[in-house]
N, C-alpha and C positions, 0 to 999 in steps of 0.2 A: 179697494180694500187695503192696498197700500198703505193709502194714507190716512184712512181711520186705525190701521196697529199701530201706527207709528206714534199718533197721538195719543193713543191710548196708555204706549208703551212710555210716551215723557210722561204723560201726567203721573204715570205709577214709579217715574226716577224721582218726580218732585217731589211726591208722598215720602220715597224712602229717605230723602235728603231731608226732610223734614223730621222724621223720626229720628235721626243719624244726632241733627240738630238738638232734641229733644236730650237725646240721651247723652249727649255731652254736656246740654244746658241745666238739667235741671236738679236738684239739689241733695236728693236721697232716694234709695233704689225703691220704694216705691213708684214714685213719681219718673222714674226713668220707665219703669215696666209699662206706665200706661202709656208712654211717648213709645216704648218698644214693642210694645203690642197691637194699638191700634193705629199707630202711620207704617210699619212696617208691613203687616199681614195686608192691610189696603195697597203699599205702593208694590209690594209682591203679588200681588193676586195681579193688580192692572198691568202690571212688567208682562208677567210669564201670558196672558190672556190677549194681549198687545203682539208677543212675539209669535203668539200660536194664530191669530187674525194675520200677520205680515208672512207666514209662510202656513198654508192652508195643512197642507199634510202632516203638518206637527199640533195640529188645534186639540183633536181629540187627548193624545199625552199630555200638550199643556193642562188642560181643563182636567183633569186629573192632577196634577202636580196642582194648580191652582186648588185643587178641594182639597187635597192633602194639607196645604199648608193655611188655608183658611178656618181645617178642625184642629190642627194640630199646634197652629202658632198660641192662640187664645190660653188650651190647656197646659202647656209646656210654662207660661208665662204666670197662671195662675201657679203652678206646683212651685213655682219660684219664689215668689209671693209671700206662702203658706211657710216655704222653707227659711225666710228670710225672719216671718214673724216669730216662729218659734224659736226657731235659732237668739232673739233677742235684739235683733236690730233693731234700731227705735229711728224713729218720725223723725225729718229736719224739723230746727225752732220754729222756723214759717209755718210748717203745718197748721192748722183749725180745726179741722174735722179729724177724730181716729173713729171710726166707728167699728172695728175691731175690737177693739179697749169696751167700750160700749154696747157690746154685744155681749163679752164677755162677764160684765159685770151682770147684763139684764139675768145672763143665765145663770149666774153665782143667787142669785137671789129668787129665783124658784124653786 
């Protein structure tokens, strides 16, 4: 069992080094939310699940600390979001897609 947490617990470093990545690389805070949302809340869930598999009597608190932050990373991330778009933050030039913008016109027009 050892060495399946262990494993578990790098691939969940890689995930978060990948997100860390993400959010230094990419170009406006939306696009950072989705690299901080979905590599983070992944290489956290496999970390803390990894370290509760490597020491048995901590599994049940992990797996709770792991669900906490697999309901809570997602929403916290959205409310960031919401508060970004309101607030008036606008899209990198790269962007292509807003469907935000897009949404809100469909609904200006019903």
């Amino acid at each position: 069992m050892q060495t399946i947490g262990t494993i578990i617990t790098a691939i969940g470093i890689i995930f978060l080094f990948i997100g860390g990545l993400g959010i230094f690389r990419l170009p406006d805070v939306y696009n950072r939310l989705q690299a901080g949302t979905k590599c983070t809340t992944l290489g956290a869930f496999l970390t803390i699940v990894g370290v509760g598999i490597t020491q048995p009597g901590w599994l049940p608190k992990t797996l709770v600390i792991a669900l906490f932050i697999l309901i809570t990373n997602p929403i916290s991330n959205h409310a960031l979001g919401r508060a970004s778009r309101k607030s008036g933050v606008s899209l990198c030039d790269r962007s292509v897609v807003d469907r935000a913008s897009e949404f809100e016109e469909y609904k200006e027009k019903q």
